[in-house]
C-alpha positions as CSV (number, residue, x, y, z in Angstrom):
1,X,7.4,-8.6,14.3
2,X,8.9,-6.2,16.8
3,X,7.7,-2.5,15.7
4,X,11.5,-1.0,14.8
5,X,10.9,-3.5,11.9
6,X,7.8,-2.4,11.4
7,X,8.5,1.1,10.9
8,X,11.5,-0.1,8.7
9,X,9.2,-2.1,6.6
10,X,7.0,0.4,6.2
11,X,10.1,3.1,5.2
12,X,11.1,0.5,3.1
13,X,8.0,0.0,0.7
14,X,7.4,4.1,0.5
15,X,11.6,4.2,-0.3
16,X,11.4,2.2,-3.0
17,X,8.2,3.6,-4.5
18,X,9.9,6.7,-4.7
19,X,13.3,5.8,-6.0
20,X,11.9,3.5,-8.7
21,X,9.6,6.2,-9.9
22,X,12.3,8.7,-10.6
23,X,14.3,5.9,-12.9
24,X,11.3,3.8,-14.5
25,X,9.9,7.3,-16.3
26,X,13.1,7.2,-18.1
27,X,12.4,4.4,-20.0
28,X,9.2,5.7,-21.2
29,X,10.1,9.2,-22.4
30,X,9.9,8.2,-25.8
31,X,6.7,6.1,-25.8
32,X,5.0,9.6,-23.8
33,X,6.2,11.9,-27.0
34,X,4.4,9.3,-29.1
35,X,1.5,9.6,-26.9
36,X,1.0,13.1,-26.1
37,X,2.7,14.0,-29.7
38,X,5.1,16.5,-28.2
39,X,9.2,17.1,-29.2
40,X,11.5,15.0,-26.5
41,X,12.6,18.4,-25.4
42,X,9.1,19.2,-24.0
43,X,8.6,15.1,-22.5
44,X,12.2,15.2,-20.7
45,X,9.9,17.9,-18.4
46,X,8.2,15.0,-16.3
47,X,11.2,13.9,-15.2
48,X,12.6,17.5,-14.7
49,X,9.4,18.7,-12.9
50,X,9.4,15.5,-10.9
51,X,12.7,15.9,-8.8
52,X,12.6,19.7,-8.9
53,X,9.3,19.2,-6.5
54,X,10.7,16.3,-4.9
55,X,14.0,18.4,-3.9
56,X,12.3,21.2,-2.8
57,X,10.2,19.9,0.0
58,X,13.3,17.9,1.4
59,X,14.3,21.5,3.5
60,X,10.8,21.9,5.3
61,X,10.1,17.7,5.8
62,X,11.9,18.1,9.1
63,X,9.8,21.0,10.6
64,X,6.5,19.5,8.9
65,X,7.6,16.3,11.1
66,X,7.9,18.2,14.3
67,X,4.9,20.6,13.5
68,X,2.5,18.0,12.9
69,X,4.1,14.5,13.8
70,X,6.2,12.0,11.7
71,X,3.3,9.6,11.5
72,X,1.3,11.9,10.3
73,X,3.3,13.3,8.1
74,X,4.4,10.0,6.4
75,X,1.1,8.8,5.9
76,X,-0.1,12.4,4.4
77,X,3.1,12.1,2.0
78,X,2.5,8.2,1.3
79,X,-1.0,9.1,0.0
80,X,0.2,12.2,-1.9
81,X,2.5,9.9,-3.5
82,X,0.0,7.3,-4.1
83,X,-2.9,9.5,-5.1
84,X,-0.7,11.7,-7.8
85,X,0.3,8.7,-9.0
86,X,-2.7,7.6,-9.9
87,X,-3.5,10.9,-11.4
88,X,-0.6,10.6,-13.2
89,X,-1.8,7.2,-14.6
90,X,-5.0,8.6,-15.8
91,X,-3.7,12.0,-17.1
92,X,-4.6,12.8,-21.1
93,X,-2.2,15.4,-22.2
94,X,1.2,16.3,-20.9
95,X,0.4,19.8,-18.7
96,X,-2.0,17.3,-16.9
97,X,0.9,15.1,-16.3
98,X,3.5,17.4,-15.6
99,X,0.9,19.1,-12.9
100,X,0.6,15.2,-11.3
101,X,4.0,14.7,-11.5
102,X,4.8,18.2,-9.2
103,X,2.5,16.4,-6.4
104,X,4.2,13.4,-6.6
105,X,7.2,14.7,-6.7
106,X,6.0,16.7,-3.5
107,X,4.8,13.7,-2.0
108,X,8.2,11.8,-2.7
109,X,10.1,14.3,-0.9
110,X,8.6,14.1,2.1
111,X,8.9,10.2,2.6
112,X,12.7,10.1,2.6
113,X,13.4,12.6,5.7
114,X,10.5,11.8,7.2
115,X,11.0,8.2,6.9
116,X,14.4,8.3,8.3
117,X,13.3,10.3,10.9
118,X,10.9,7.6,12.0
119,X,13.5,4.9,11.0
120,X,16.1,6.3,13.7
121,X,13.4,7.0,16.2
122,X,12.4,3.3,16.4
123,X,16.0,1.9,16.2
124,X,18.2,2.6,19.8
125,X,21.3,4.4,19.1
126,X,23.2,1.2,18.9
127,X,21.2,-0.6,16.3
128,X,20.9,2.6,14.1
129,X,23.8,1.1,12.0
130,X,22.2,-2.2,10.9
131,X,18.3,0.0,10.4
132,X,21.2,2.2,8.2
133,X,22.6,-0.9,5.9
134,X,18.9,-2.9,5.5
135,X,17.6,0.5,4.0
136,X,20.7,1.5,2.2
137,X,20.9,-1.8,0.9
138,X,17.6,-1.7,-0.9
139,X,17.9,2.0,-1.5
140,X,20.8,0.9,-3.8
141,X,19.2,-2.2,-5.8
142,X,15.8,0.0,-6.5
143,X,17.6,2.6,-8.7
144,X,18.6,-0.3,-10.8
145,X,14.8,-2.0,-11.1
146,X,13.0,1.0,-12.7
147,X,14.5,1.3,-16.2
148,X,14.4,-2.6,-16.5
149,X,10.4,-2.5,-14.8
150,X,9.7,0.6,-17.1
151,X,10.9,-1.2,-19.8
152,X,8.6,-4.5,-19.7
153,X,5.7,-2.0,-19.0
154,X,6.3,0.3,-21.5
155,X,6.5,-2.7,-23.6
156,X,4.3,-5.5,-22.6
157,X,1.0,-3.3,-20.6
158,X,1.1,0.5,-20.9
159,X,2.8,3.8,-19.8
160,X,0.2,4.2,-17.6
161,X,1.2,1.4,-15.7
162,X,4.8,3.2,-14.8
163,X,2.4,5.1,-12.5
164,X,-0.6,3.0,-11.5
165,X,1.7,0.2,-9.9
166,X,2.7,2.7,-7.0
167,X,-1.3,1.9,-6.1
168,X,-1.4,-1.3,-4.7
169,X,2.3,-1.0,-3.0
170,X,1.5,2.3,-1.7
171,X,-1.8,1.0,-0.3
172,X,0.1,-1.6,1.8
173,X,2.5,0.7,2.9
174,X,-0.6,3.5,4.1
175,X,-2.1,0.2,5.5
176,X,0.4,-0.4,7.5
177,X,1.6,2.8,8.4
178,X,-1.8,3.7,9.9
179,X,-2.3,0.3,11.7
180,X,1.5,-0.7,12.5
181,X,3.7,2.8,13.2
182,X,2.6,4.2,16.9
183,X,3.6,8.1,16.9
184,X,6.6,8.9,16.4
């Protein structure tokens, strides 16, 4: 596989990771007030405290990048992500959670810009367009898979599972990061 697709793969798997985490909690806001016996207006916090992290890293992701390089970078925010995640799988009240979710959301916010970053770096200027549609076009289908995946979780395994199935697609995506992304 020639290594521009490699690099979108790679974007690709950490993309999705990220979008479907901030929809499939959704689903599951009820079944965590159950859980952690708290009023919906405290549980709506995980997804609050989620994209408030994930938003504000976005600004510095480019100067990380450049500091430290994009490889790097994405693999330190991959296993943020994938790490917080499980923490979030395993946490036992909701402060525990809502402290696991702030890394992830951290983590999250870094793969996007940095991603894209690495995305346009691989692609020449005239192939930028079609690297542009194969992401976009997954970026738009993922958003849609998280409530209906949160749902038969939620339903069929356990909440926990909203959070520990970023494991084994984040450990791919680190894998092949480390092994298949040169610096970028």
């Amino acid at each position: 596989m020639a290594y521009k697709y490699r690099v979108m793969v790679v974007y690709i798997a950490g993309l999705v990771m990220t979008i479907i985490d901030g929809t499939v909690v959704n689903v599951a806001l009820p079944t965590l007030a159950d859980e952690f016996d708290v009023p919906s207006t405290d549980i709506e916090w995980i997804a609050i405290v989620y994209l408030l992290s994930l938003a504000a890293v976005i600004p510095v992701a480019g100067w990380l990048g450049d500091r430290y390089g994009t490889k790097r970078m994405f693999v330190v925010s991959l296993g943020t992500f994938v790490a917080a995640s499980l923490l979030c799988g395993l946490a036992q009240d909701l402060p525990q959670l809502l402290v696991f979710r702030v890394l992830q959301g951290v983590g999250g916010g870094l793969i996007t810009p940095i991603g894209s970053a690495m995305l346009f770096r691989a692609f020449p200027l005239s192939e930028r367009s079609t690297a542009s549609v194969g992401v976009l076009s997954v970026a738009v289908v993922a958003p849609a898979i998280g409530p209906v995946l949160g749902g038969v979780i939620v339903d069929n395994i356990s909440w926990r599972w909203i959070f520990l199935i970023n494991i084994p697609i984040g450990a791919v995506a680190v894998a092949l990061a480390v092994q298949r992304v040169s610096r970028c």
